[in-house]
NUVEX-483276 format. One line per field, with one value per residue (C-alpha): residue number from 1; x, z, y. Coordinates in steps of 0.02 Angstrom, whole numbers, padded with zeros to 5 digits. Each point is the difference from the previous one (the first is absolute). Layout:
N
i	[NUM|...]
east	[X|...]
up	[Z|...]
north	[Y|...]
// end
This chain:
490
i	[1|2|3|4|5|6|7|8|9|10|11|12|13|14|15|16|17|18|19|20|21|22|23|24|25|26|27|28|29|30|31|32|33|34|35|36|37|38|39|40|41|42|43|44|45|46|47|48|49|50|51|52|53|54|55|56|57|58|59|60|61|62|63|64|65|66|67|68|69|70|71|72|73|74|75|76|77|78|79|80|81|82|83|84|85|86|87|88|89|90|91|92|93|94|95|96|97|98|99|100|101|102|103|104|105|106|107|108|109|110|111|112|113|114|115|116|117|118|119|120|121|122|123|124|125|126|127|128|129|130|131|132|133|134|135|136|137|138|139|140|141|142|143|144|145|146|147|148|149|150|151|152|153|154|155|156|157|158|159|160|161|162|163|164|165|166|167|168|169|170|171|172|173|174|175|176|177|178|179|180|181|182|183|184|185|186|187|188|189|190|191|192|193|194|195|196|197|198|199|200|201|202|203|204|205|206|207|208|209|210|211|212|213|214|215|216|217|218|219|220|221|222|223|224|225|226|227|228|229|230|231|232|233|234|235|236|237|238|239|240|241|242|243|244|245|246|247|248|249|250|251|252|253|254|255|256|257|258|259|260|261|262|263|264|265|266|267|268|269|270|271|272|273|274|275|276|277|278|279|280|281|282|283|284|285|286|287|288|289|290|291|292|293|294|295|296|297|298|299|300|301|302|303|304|305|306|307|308|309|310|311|312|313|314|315|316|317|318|319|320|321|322|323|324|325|326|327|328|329|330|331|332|333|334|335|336|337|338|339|340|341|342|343|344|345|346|347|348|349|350|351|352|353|354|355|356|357|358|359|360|361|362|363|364|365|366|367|368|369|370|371|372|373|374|375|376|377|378|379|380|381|382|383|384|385|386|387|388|389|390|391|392|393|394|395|396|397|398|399|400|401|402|403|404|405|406|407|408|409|410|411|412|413|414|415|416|417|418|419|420|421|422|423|424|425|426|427|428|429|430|431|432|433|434|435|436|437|438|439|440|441|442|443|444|445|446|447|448|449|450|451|452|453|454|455|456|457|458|459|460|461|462|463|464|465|466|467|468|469|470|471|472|473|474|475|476|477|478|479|480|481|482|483|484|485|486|487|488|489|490]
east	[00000|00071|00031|-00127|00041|-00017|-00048|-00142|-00197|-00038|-00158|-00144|00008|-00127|-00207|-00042|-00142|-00026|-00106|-00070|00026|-00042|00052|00151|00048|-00008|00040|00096|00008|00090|-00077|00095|00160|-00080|00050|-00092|00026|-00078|00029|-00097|-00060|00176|00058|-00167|00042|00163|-00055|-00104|00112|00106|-00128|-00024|00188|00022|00131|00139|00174|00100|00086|-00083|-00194|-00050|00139|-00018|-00188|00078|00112|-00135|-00120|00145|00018|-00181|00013|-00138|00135|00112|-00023|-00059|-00162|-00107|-00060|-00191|-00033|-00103|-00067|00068|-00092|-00012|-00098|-00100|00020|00127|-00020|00071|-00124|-00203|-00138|-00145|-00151|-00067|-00172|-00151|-00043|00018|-00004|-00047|-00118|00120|-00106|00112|00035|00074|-00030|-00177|00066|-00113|-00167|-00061|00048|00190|00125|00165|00151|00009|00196|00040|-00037|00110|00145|00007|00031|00146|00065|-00016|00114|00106|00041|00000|00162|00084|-00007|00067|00135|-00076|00036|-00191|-00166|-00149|-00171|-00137|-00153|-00130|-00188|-00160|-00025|00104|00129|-00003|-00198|00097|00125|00020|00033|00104|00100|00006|00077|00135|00040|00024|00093|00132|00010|00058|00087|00106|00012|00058|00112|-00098|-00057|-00170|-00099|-00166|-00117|-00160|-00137|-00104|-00133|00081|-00161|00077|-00009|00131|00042|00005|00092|00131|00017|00008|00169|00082|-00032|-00011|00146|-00105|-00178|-00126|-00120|-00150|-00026|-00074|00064|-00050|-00183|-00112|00065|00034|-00175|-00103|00049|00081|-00158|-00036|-00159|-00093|00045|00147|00148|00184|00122|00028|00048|00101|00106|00016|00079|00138|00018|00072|00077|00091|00066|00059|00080|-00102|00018|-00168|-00049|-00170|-00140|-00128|-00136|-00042|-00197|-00056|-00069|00162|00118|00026|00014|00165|00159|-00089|-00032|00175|00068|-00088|00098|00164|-00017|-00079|00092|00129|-00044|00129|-00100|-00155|-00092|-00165|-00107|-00193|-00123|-00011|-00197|-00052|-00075|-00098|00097|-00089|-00094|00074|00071|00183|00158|00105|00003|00122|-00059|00083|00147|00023|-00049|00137|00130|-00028|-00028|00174|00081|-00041|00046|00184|00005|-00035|00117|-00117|-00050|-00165|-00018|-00130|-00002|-00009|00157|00173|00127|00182|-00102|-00004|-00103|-00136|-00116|-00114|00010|-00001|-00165|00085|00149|-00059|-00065|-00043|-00132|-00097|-00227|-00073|-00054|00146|00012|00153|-00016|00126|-00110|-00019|-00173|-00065|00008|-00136|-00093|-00159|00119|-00032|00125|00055|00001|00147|00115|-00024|00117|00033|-00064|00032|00063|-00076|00051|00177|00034|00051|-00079|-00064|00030|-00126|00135|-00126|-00066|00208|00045|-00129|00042|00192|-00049|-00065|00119|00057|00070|-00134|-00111|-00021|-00092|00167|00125|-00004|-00014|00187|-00072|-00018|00154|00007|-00197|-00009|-00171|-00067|-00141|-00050|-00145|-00086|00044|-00112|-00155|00030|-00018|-00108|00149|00027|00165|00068|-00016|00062|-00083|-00029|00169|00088|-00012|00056|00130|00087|-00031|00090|00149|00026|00028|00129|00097|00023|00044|00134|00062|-00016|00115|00117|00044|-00128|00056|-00022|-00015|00070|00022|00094|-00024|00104|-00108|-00172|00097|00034|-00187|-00090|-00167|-00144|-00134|-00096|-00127|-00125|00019|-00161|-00106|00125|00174|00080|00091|00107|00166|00101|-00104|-00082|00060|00055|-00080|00008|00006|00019|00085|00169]
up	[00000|-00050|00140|00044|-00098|00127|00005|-00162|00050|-00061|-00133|-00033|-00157|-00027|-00004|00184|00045|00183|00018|00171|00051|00153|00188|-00027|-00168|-00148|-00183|-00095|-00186|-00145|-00130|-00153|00105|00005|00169|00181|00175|00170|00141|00155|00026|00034|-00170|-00074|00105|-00070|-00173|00035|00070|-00187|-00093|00120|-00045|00211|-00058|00105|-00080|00152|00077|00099|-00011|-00132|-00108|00002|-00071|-00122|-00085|00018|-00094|-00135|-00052|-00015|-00119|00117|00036|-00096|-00170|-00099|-00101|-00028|-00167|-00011|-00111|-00151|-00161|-00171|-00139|-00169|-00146|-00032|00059|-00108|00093|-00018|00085|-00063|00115|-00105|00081|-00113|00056|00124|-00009|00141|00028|00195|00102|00155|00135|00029|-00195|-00036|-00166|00038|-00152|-00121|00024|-00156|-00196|00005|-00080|-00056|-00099|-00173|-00042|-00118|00142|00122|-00135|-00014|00177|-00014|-00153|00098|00139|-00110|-00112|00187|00040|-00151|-00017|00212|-00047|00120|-00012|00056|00004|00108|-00026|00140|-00031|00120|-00005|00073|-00005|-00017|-00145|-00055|-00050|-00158|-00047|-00183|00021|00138|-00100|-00161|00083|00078|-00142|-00081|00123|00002|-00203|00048|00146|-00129|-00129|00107|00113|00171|00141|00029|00173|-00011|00175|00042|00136|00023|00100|-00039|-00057|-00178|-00099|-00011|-00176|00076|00130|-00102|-00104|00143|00071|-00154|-00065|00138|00114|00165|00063|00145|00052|00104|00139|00175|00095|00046|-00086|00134|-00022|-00188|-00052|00119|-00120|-00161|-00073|-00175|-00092|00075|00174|-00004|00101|-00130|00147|-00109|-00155|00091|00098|-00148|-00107|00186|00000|-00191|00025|00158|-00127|-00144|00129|-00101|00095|00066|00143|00095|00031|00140|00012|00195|00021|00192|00027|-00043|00111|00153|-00119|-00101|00118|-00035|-00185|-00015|00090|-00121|-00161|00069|00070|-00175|-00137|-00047|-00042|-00031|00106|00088|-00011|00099|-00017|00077|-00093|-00119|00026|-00189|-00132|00073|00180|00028|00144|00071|00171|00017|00015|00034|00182|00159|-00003|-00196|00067|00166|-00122|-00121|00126|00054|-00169|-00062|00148|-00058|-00181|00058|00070|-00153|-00059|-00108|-00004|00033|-00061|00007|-00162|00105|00129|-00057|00095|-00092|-00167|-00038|-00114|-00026|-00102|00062|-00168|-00187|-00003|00024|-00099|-00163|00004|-00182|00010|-00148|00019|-00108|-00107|-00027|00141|00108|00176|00175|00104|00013|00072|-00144|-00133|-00131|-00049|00117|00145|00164|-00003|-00211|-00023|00137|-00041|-00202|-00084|-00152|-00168|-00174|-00112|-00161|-00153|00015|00157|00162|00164|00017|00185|00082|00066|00148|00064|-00003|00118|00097|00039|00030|00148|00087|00132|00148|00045|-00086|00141|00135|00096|00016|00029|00201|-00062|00030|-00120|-00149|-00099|00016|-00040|-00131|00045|-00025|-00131|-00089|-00066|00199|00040|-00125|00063|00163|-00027|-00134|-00093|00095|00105|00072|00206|00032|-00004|00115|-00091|00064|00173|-00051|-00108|00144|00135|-00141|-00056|00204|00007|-00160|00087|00141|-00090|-00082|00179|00066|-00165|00003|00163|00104|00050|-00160|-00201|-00137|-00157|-00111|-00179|-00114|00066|-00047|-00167|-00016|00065|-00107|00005|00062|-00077|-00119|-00147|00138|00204|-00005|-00124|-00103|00087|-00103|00119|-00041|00067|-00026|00063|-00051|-00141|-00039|-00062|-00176|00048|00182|00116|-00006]
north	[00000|00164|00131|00151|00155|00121|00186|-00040|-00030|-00177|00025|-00129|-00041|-00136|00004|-00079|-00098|-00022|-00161|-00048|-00181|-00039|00113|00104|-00101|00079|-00058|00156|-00023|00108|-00080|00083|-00061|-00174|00012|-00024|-00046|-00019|00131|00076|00154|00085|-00046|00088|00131|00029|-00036|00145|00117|-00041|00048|00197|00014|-00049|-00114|-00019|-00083|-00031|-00166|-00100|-00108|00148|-00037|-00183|00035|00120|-00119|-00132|00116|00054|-00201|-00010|00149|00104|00133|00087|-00116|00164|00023|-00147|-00055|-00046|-00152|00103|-00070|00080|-00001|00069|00014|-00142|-00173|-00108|-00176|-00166|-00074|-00040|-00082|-00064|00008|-00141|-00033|00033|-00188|-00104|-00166|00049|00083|00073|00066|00160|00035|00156|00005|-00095|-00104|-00106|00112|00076|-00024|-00066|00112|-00074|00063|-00049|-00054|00137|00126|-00086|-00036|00205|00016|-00116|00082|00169|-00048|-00097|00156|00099|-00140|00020|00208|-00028|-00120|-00123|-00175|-00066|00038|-00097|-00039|-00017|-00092|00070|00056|00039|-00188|-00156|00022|-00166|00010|00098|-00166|00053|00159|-00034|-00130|00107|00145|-00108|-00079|00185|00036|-00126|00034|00188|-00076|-00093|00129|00129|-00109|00060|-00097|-00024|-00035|-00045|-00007|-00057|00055|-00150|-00065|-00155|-00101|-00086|-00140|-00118|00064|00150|-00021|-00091|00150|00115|-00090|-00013|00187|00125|00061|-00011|00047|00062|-00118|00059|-00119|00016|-00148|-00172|-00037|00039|00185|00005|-00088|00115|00149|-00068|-00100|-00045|00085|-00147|00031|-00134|00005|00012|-00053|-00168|00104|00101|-00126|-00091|00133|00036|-00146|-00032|00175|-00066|-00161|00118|00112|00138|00176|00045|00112|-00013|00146|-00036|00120|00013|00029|00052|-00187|-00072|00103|-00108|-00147|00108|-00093|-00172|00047|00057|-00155|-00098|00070|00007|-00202|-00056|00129|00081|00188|00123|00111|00016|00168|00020|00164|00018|-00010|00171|00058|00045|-00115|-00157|00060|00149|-00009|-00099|-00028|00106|-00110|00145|00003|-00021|-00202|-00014|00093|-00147|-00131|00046|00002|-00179|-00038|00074|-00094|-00165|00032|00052|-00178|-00056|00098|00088|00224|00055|00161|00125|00112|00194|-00065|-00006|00090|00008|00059|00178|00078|00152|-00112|-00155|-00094|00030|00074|00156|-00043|-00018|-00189|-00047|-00116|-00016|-00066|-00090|00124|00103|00121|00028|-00024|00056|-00122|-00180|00052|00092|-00130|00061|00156|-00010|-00038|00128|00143|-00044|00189|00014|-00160|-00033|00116|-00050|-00064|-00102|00160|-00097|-00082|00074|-00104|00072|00059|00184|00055|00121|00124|00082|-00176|-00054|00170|-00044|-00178|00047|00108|-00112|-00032|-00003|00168|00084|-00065|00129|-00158|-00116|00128|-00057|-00186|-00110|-00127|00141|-00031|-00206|00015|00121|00071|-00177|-00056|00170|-00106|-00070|00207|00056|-00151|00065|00187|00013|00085|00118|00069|-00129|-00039|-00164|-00185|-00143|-00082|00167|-00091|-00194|00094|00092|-00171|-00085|00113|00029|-00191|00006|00119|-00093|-00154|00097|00060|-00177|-00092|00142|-00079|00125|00172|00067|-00007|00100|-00049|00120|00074|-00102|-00150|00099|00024|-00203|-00023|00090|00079|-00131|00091|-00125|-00005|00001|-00007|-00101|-00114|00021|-00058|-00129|-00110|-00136|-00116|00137|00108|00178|00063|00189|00120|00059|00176|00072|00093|00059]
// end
């Protein structure tokens, strides 16, 4: 440890967040640092007096906590650098999700999308093959050596097989052409033919399966149009994906009536598969959930935390899409980032929730559409500024939040079902995301050997940004985990 320079006033140079714990124990967290400890009431004390310019930089206990603050980078590490999205003009991806079809081979109880009411729409091939070509020009003007495709919709993708299988095979043709790599992913409800299936493990790079748990908790949501149960379908296709040591990540959707059953539910997959990871959100409260009874309370928040301990003994994550502490970034998900995500009919979507023209709120996310015979997309420039500013520190509502810059603001999409669209004044996930990101932190603490953690820049640099496609429905998760970003925060 380097001596005390005396005669200067030590100067905070970190955001702090005071968190109580429990008597005289507070957790104190610099997020932008990606640093935190635990410390009583005299060490808030003199974190306070730091921050009046009371500072003292003498010998002595004060000095100790100097130099202890100066490795964590709280004092004297100079300006901090807030993790803010760039963009410019209009979005030039590498990355497409097809939203190939409102047809569903289910009925889901909680259905955001309330998927396979009404006249089916589904993409017709040629639609979906200019999407690929888009990004695939996009890759080669970039001098990028890839581009991915993400087979998604208001429905079950698969319901659209030859489409599904014509634009892959176009896309391996460019692929070749063009010497790029090419990752294809699925979002499935993981209900398929053998045929299917087959297909499924010898084409795509990895998928995410929606699955509840054990059948008595799957089958009382995830039904057929006839009111069947599709555990059997679904084990089935784990279970092959488990053989073929195909990457695969698992969603379960968390309804109010299922949370004290979550630990046993999560026991269950991590004893009988083999899921990259295991992401478990409540139940979102739109579509066929509305109305229904709120799973975003203190009990989902307990039941996770039992549940999350008996996945790390099986060696396995639980992760909760608004918690993740070590990211840093002033945008939820891609919504806000320029996701190009293309309906059936043509229109160019931010949100995995808006996934055809008559969807709620189409006005705010779809942004973009066909530009005609000449090929192309033509970008509405106003609906684009207004997406981008959608962040974080635009929020006047999370500026007193600790969780703001690992959560991004969280879902722009459940903010606007909350509040009608209007200014934005926190949610019931607000709470479970705090709970949650509080218990990160400490797990940090605790495996950095547990009087503090601090990670330092060059390793946010190797990280990465953890921002995805979509925090939510539309997380692909495999065995290697979640993938990057196409564009996000630098």
């Amino acid at each position: 440890m380097r001596a005390v320079e005396t005669g200067k006033k030590p100067v905070l140079s970190a955001e702090i967040f005071v968190i109580p714990i429990e008597a005289d124990r507070f957790l104190v967290y610099a997020p932008l640092r990606r640093a935190a400890f635990v410390g009583n009431a005299g060490a808030v004390n003199f974190l306070a007096d730091l921050r009046e310019g009371r500072g003292d930089s003498g010998a002595g206990h004060d000095g100790e906590m100097i130099e202890f603050l100066r490795r964590l980078e709280i004092v004297d590490a100079g300006p901090e650098t807030p993790p803010l999205a760039v963009f410019s003009d209009d979005p030039n991806p590498v990355s497409v999700t097809l939203f190939l079809t409102t047809a569903c081979n289910l009925r889901c109880a909680y259905c955001y999308a309330a998927a396979g009411e009404g006249a089916a729409r589904h993409m017709p091939p040629e639609l979906a093959r200019r999407g690929v070509d888009f990004v695939v020009g996009n890759a080669l003007a970039r001098g990028e050596d890839h581009f991915e495709i993400n087979f998604h919709g208001g429905g079950e993708p698969t319901r659209n097989w030859p489409t599904l299988t014509k634009t892959l095979a176009h896309a391996r043709r460019l692929a070749d052409a063009h010497e790029l790599r090419l990752t294809a992913y699925l979002a499935t409800n993981a209900v398929l033919s053998a045929k299917r299936l087959d297909w499924v493990v010898a084409n795509l790079h990895g998928a995410s399966v929606s699955c509840d748990g054990p059948p008595e908790v799957h089958d009382a949501n995830r039904v057929t149009p006839g009111g069947k149960g599709s555990s059997a379908s679904v084990i089935r296709t784990l279970r092959r994906f488990d053989a073929e040591d195909f990457p695969y990540g698992i969603r379960m959707t968390v309804t109010a009536d299922a949370i004290p059953r979550l630990a046993d539910s999560v026991e269950y997959l991590c004893a009988n598969f083999r899921p990259g990871q295991i992401q478990a959100e409540p139940a979102y409260p739109i579509g066929r959930g509305a109305g229904a009874a709120s799973a975003e309370t203190a009990a989902f928040v307990a039941a996770f935390r039992e549940a999350q301990g008996r996945a790390r003994r099986h060696g396995r994550e639980l992760t909760f899409s608004g918690a993740r502490v070590g990211t840093l970034t002033n945008h939820f998900c891609a919504a806000t980032q320029d996701l190009f995500a293309l309906t059936p009919d043509g229109s160019v979507s931010s949100c995995y929730e808006v996934f055809e023209e008559s969807s709620p709120r189409a006005k705010i996310f779809l942004y973009g559409a066909s530009a005609g015979a000449g090929g192309g997309w033509r970008f509405d420039r106003e609906k684009l500024a207004f997406l981008r500013r959608q962040s974080v520190d635009r929020r006047a509502h999370c500026a007193g939040c600790f969780a703001r810059w690992s959560c991004g603001g969280d879902c722009y999409h459940k903010a606007l079902t909350v509040h009608d669209d209007g200014e934005f004044a926190g949610t019931d996930r607000c709470d479970i995301i705090r709970e949650l990101t509080r218990d990160q932190i400490l797990a940090r603490i605790a495996d950095s050997g547990g009087v503090f953690w601090h990670e330092p820049p060059e390793r946010i640099a190797a990280e990465g940004c953890a921002c995805v496609s979509c925090g939510d429905e539309g997380r692909i998760m495999t065995g290697r985990g979640v993938k990057k970003p196409d564009r996000g925060c630098v």
